[in-house]
Structure formats: C-alpha cells, structure tokens
C-alpha positions in Angstrom: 8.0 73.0 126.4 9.8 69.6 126.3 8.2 66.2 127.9 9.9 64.3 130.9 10.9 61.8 128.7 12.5 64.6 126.1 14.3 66.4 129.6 15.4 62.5 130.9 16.8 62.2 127.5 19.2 64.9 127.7 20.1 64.6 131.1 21.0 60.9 129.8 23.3 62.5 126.8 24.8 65.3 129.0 25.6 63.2 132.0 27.6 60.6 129.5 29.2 63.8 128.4 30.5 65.0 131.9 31.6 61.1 132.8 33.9 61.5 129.6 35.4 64.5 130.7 35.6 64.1 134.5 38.6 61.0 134.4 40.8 64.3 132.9 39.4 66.6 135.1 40.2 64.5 138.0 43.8 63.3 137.5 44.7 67.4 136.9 43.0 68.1 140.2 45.3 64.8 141.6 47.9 66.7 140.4 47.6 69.5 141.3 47.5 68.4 145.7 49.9 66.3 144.8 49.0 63.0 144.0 51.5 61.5 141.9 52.0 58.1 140.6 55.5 57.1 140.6 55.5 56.8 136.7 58.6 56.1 133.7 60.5 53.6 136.4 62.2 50.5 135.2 60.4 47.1 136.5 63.5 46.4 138.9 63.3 50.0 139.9 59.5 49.7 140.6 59.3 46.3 142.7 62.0 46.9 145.4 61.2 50.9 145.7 57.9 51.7 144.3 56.0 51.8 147.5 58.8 53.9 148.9 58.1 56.8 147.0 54.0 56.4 146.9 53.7 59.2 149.0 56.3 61.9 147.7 56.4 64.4 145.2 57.9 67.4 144.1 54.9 69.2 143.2 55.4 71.9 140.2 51.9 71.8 138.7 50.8 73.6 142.1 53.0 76.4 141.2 52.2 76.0 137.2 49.0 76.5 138.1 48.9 79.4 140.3 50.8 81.7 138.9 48.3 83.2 136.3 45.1 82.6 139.0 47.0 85.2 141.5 47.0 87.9 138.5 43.6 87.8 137.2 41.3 89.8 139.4 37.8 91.1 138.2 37.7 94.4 139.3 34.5 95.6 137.3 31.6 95.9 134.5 31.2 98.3 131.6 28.5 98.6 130.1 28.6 99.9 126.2 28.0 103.2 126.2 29.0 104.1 129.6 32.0 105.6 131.0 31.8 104.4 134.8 31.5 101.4 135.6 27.9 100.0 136.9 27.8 100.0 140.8 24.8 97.7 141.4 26.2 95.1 138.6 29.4 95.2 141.6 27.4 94.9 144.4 25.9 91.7 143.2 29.4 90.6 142.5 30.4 91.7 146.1 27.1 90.1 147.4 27.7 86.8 146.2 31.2 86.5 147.2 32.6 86.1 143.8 35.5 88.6 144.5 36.7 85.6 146.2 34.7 82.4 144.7 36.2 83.4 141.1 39.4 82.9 142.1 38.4 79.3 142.7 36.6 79.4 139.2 39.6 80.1 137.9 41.5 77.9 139.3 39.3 74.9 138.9 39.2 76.4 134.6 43.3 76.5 134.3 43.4 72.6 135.9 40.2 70.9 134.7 40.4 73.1 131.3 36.9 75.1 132.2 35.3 76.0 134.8 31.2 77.4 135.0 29.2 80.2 136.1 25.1 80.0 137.5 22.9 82.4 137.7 19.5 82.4 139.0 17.0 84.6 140.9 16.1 84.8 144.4 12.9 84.5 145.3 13.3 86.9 148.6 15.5 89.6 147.2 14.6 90.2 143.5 17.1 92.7 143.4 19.8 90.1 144.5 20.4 87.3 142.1 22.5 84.6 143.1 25.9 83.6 140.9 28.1 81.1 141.5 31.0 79.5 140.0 30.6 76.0 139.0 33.2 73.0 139.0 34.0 71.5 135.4 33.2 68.0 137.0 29.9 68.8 137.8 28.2 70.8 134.9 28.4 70.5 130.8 27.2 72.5 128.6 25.2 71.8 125.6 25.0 74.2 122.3 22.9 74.4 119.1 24.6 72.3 116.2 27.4 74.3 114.5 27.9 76.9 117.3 30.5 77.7 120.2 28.4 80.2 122.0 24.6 79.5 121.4 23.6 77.6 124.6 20.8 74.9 124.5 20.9 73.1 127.2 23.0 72.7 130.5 23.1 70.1 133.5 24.5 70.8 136.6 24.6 66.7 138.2 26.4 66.6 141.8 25.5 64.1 145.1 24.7 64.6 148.3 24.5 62.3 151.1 23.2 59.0 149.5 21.3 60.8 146.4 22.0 61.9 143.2 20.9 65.3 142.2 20.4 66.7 138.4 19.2 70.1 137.6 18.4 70.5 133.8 18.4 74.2 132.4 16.8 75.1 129.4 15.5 78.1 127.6 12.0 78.0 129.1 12.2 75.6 131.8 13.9 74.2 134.3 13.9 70.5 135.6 15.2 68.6 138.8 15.6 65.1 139.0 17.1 62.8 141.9 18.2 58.8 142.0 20.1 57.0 144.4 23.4 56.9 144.7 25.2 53.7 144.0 28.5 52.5 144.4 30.0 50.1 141.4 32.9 47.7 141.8 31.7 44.9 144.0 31.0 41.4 143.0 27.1 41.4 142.4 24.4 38.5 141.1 22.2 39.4 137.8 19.6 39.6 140.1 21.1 42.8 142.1 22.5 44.2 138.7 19.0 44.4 137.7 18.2 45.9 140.7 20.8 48.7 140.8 19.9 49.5 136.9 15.6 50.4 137.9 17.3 52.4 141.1 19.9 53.9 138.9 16.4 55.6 137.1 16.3 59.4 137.2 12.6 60.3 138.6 11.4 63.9 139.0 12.3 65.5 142.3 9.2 66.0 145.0 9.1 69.9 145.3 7.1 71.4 148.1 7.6 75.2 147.2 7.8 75.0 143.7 6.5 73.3 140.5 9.1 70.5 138.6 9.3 71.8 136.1 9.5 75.1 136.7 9.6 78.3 134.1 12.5 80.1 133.4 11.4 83.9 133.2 14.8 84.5 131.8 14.5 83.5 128.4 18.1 82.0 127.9 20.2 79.0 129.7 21.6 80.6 132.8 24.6 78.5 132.5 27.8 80.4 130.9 31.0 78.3 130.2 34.4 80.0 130.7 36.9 78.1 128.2 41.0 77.9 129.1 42.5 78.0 125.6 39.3 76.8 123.7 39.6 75.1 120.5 37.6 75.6 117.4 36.9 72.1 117.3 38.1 70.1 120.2 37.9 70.5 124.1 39.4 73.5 125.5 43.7 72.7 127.2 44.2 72.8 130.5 47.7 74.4 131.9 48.9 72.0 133.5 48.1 68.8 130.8 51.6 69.3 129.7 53.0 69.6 132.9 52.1 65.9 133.9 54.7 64.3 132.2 57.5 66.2 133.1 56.3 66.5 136.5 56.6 62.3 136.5 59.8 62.6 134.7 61.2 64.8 138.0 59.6 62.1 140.7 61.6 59.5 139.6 64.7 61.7 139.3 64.1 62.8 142.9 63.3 59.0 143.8 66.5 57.7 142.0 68.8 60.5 143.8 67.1 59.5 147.1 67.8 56.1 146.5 71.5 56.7 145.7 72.4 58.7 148.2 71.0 56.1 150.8 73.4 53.8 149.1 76.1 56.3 149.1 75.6 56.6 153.0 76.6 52.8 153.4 79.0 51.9 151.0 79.2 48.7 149.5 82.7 47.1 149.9 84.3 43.8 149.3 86.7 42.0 151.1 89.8 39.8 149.2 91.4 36.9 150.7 89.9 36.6 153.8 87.4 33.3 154.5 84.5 35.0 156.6 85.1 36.1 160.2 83.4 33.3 163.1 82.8 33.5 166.5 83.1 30.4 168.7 79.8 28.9 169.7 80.0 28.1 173.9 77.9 26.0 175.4 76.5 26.5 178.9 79.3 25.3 180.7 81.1 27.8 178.2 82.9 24.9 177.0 83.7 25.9 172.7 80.8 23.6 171.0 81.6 24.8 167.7 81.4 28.2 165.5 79.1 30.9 164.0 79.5 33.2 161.5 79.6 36.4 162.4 76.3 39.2 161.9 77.7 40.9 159.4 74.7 44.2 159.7 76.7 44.4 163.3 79.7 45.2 161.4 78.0 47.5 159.2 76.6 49.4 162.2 79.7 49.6 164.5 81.9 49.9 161.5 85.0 47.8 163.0 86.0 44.9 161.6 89.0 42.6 161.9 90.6 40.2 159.7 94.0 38.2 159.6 95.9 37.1 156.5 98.3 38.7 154.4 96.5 38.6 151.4 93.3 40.4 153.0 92.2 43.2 150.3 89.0 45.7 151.1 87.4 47.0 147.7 84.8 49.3 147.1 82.1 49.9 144.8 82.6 54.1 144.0 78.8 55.6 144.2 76.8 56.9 142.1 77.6 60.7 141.2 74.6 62.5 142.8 75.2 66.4 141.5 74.3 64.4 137.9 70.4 63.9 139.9 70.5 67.6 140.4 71.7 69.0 137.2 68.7 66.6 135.3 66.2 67.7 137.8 67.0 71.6 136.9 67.3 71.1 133.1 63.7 69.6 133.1 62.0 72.4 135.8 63.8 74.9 133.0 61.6 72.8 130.6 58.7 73.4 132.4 59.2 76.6 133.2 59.7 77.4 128.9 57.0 75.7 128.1 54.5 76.8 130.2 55.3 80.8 130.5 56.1 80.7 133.9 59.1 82.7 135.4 62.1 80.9 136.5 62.2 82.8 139.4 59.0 81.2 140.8 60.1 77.5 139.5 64.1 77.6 140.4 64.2 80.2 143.8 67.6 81.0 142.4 67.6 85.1 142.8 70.4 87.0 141.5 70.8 90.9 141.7 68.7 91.6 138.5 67.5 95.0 137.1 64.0 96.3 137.2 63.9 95.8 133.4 65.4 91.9 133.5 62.6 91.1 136.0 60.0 92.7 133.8 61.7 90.8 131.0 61.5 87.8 133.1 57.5 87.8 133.5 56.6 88.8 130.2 55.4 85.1 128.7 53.4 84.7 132.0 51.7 88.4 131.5 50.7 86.7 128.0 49.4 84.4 129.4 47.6 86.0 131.9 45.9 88.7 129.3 45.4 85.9 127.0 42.8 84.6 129.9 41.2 87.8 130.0 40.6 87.7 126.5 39.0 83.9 127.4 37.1 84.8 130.3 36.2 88.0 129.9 33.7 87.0 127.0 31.8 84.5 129.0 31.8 87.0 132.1 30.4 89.3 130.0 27.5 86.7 129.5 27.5 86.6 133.2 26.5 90.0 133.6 23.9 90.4 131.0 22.3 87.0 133.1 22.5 88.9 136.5 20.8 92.3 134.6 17.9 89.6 133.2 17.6 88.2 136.4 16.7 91.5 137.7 14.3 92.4 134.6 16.4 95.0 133.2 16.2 94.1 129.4 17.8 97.7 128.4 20.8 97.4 130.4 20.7 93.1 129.3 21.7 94.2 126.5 24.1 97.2 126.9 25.9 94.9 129.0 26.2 92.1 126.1 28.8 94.4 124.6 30.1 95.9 127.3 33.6 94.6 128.6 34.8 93.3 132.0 37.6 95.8 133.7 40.4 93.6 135.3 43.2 94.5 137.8 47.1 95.0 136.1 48.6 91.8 135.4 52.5 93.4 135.8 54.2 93.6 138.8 55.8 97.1 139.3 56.9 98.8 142.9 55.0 101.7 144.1 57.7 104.0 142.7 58.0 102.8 139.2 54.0 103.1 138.7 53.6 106.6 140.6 56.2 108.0 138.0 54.2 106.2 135.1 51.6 107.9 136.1 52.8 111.2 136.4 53.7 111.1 132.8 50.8 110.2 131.9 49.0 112.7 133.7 51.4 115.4 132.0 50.5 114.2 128.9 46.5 114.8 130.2 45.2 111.3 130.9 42.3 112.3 133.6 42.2 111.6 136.9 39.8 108.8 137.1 41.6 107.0 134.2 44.9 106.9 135.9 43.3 105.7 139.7 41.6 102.5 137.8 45.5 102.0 136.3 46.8 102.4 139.7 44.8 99.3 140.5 41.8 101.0 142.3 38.3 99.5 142.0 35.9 101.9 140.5 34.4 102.0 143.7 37.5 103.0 145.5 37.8 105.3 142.3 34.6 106.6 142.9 35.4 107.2 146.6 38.9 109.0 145.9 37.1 111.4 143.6 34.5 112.3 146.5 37.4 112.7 148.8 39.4 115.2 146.6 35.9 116.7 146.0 35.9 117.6 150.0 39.1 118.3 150.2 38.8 121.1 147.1 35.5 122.4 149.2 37.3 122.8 152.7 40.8 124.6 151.7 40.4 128.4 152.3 43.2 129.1 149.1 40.4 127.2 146.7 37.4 129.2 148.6 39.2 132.8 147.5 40.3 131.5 144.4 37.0 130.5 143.1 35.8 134.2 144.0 38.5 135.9 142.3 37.8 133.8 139.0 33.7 133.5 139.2 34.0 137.9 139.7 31.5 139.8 141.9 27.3 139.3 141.5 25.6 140.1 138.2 23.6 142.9 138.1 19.8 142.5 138.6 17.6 142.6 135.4 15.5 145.2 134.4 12.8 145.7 136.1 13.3 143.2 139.0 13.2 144.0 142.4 16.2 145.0 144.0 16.9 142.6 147.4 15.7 142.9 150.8 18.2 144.2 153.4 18.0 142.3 156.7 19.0 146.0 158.0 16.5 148.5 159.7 17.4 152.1 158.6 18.0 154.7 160.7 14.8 156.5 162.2 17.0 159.4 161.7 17.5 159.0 158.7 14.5 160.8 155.9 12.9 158.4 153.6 13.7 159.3 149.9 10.8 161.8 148.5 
C-alpha cells in the first residue's frame, strides 16, 4: 500500500514525463490536420510572403499516415489452446465500441508514436468491463527498472472544464487527484506566482461512491502501452517524424511556384528611351495648370499604353520556368513515398494500365509495414485481453489468453476473383472450411454464422436426406433378449393370436 505522499510523488515524476513527450506528440498531430509552418524560406522570401502562405499546405502526412491505419483491423482473440476464437472476449470488444475506437488508437499510436489501452470493471455489469483506447498525450507508462513490459505504475492526467484531473494506477490501488487548472504566460507579481504554485497542488479527489484510494481487485496495472516501432532503449518512432521535413521542404516549393506564377501573370517590362508619360493638370476653368504623371497600375490594368520617340524600346524580364516547381515537388513526394513504404499510387494519383502483379508489387513495403504493426500491437492487445478476462475473474482463461494471439483482417488488397480462386486451391489441397472463411476476411462470428447456415442448408435438401440413408444402412437389429417394439397398429380381430 503506498502513502499519499508516495502516490503524489509519482504522479509528480510521471506527469513531468508526459509534458516531455506531449510538445512531439502535438506538432505530429499539427501535422497531421494540416498545420504547417511555412519553414526552410530565405529571410527576403519570408518577410514580403510569409503571412501569405500561413494558411496553406499540401498535406502528405495525412495520407502517410493513413494508409497502414485503414489495413489493420482486429477481427479476433485466440486463446492458447483453442481453435475458435472466444465469442464473449468479442462481445466486450463489440460492446465497448472498440471495432471503431481502435482505429482512433491506432491512429493517435502511428502520429504521436504510441497510443494506450484502459481497462477497468463496471460496477453494474460485472460481466461487461469497460476498455478504451487512450491518447499518448494523456497517459505514460511507468515500468520496473530494467524492463519493457513489467508495468509499475501508470497515470492517465487530462482537464476538464477549469480542473485538472489525475488518476494513478498501481498494482493494488488506485488513486484520483484533482487541481485547478491554470493558464501560464501572462505577466504576473511574486505574490500571484506564489499563489498559482499552492493551487497548482494536487489534493485527493472528494468521492461520494467510492473510497480514494480505492483497491484494485485485479492485481496488475490495467494500463497496456501499444508501441509504433519501439526501441530497445529509446522512445518508440512515429510514421510520420520523417515526413515533417520533407513535407516543409514541399510548402515552400508550392509557395515559391505560387509566387512565380503570380509574377508570371503580370510581367515585368521596361521601357527604353521614353521620359515617363504625363497628363495635363486642368484647373476648374479647365485652363492647363500644369502636369501629372501618369498612374502607371492603370496601365497595368488596361494594358494600353502610348509613347512617342524613335528611340522608345519595351524590354522584358523572361519568367521564371514554373514546370522546374513541378518536377521538384514530384521528386520529393517520390522521396516520401520511398521512405515511408507507402505506394506511389496513393502519394502521385498518376494511374497507368498496370497488371494485377505490378499493383501487388506496388503495395508490398506498405504490407510490411502494416504486419510489422501487427507484430507491435498485437503483443500489447494480447495484454488487453488477459485484463478484460481478470476483470471478469476468470484467472484460467487470464492466463490462456496471455499466450494466445490476436486474429487480424488481410492486409493485401486482392479483387473478389483473385481470392475466390486462391481459395479454391487451397481447398483442393484440403485447408477446412472454417480456415479459408477467416482468410476470406470473415469475423469468426460471421464464420461461426456461415457454418450454421451450411449446417441448415445440408439438413433441408432432400438429395442429403436420402443420401445419409443409403450410407448410415437400415436399423440394427435389437439385442438379445430385448423387447421387440410396440406397433401403433391394432391387429386384425380376424386374425388368431399366435398359440
């Protein structure tokens, strides 16, 4: 059991922790809606057209981003041992929503380089425990000295309204604290400083249904990390943390070709041996008082212009060659696209009549990719599950599930066509039924369903009725000794009973 000033003093270290790691995790979230800082312009460049360009971007790191998240779909939970997957382990799943909240989880882990999972009991449904994923900005982690995967500790720190809220999760216990909420930045005397410092003070939250602290009947933090491209001894990558720079690098392209091309629209020329064209300035009388020069922008607009001398000469300055813009702009998305794994087809839009094969070809580093997150997530989902199975006081299947593995949905895109014939060979070479629906890209519910459905179907056809009497052949005879059975027929009262 740890003290309130042992629980205050990790909430201290933890929360120092996630304001480390949330400046990263929010510039990747920028990013990703497309906030971008015009960045790598010249000083010139930047002070007559930064503000221009504030607001635009050409956003890649959107489409960096998504491109693995739309391929990884949880689809199921195996438990060791078993050979069908565990139906109430997916209806908690279902329950919760997480068939569509872990695609935000998994989003939120490819940007901000992890993303969290929380599960707890409900007090009104035992049989119900309630999971949800966790934003990286919000929750940290903390794990015994020398491991990756042995949690102590974990803080899940988030505000609402004008409060700040902390909830502390450890082995045995769990603790909730609250502060107010202050906002830094303004000019403030030592006196208010102080101030803000003793409200800044976490104190334990007033509870009227439940003790602070509270046990934990689970045993174990119920707080599972989910790592993208974990490190053995740094802080997991995000996907797009290599994007950023290329994705500034292709702003100020864009900004400079925009900027060109509105120079290219009006032309700068110069004009030789001509003094600059006046008008005569009248008077009211409309008497000539003297002269003006003339608004040049007015020649600019109505683009006539008239000068005399012989020696008059118009020059021009020849514009900038704007297809050079273009050609820089796709070399560096074909940067982006090789370094990240994604297809060029979902970075350039350039189709061309490709092949089956050249397409498949074409996808393969993001598949990688993809099963390489499987391989990430799929250990601390497994986690997940054996939490939801504690939660529900099933120790035995706790810890079938600990070694179990998570099913997922086909990463590769194939047509209907190309997988039905798949499939048939692999039926010919005797893959069962059950195997090849789950490949198909069925749920083992809907796998479950389709077997119960072919099931009827087999019952109700006349053909299978007369076939399974032909091959089960007629009654067996009765034993010896046993009485023969009861006819539902009278006999005939003609008819002598046997002496």
């Amino acid at each position: 059991m740890a003290t309130e000033a042992q629980a205050l003093q990790l909430v201290a270290l933890l929360e120092n922790e996630l304001i480390r790691r949330r400046g990263e995790i929010d510039r990747h979230n920028d990013y990703y809606r497309g906030k971008h800082p015009l960045k790598f312009a010249s000083d010139e460049f930047a002070k007559f057209h930064g503000k221009r360009y504030k607001d635009f971007s050409d956003n890649w790191v959107q489409v960096v981003a998504d491109s693995p998240v739309e391929r990884l779909t949880v689809t199921g939970f195996l438990a060791s041992g078993e050979t069908q997957a565990d139906k109430d382990l997916w209806k908690v799943w279902q329950v919760n929503g997480l068939d569509a909240d872990s695609q935000l989880g998994f989003l939120g882990a490819v940007t901000g380089a992890r993303c969290f999972v929380l599960v707890w009991g409900d007090p009104d449904d035992e049989d119900m425990p309630v999971v949800t994923f966790e934003d990286a900005a919000q929750c940290v982690i903390a794990y015994e000295p020398g491991s990756r995967r042995h949690r102590r500790a974990a803080l899940k720190l988030w505000q609402d309204g004008g409060t700040d809220f902390a909830t502390l999760y450890l082995r045995d216990e769990v603790w909730k604290f609250q502060r107010p909420h202050l906002s830094g930045g303004e000019d403030k005397s030592a006196q208010m400083v102080d101030v803000d410092e003793e409200l800044k003070t976490w104190r334990p939250r007033e509870l009227r249904d439940e003790p602070n602290p509270q046990p934990n009947p689970m045993g174990v933090v119920p707080m599972v990390e989910l790592p993208n491209k974990p490190m053995l001894v740094d802080d997991p990558i995000s996907d797009v943390g290599g994007v950023v720079a290329m994705q500034d690098a292709i702003n100020l392209l864009w900004a400079q070709l925009f900027t060109a091309s509105d120079y290219a629209s009006f032309p700068q020329r110069v004009i030789m041996g001509a003094e600059r064209p006046v008008i005569p300035k009248l008077n009211a009388a409309g008497e000539v008082v003297g002269q003006q020069p003339v608004d040049i922008q007015k020649f600019a607009v109505d683009r006539v212009m008239m000068f005399n001398g012989k020696d008059v000469r118009i020059g021009e300055w020849q514009a900038a060659n704007l297809a050079m813009y273009t050609g820089l702009i796709e070399v560096a998305v074909g940067h982006l696209a090789a370094q990240t794994r994604t297809p060029q087809h979902y970075l350039v839009g350039k189709m061309a009549n490709l092949s089956a094969d050249a397409l498949l070809a074409a996808e393969t580093g993001l598949v990688k990719r993809v099963e390489e997150k499987h391989l990430w997530y799929g250990h601390g989902l497994r986690e997940v599950a054996r939490l939801i199975a504690l939660a529900k006081g099933e120790m035995g299947k706790a810890e079938a599930l600990r070694s179990g593995r998570v099913l997922w949905a086909d990463v590769e895109s194939r047509s209907h066509a190309q997988m039905a014939d798949a499939l048939l060979k692999l039926k010919q070479l005797g893959f069962p039924f059950e195997w090849l629906a789950l490949r198909y890209g069925l749920t083992p519910t809907e796998v479950a369903d389709v077997v119960a459905m072919k099931e009827r179907e087999v019952e109700s056809d006349p053909v299978s009725e007369i076939t399974r009497a032909l091959t089960e052949g007629p009654s067996p005879a009765p034993a010896p000794g046993s009485q023969p059975p009861t006819s539902d027929v009278e006999p005939d009262e003609e008819t002598e009973p046997a002496a």
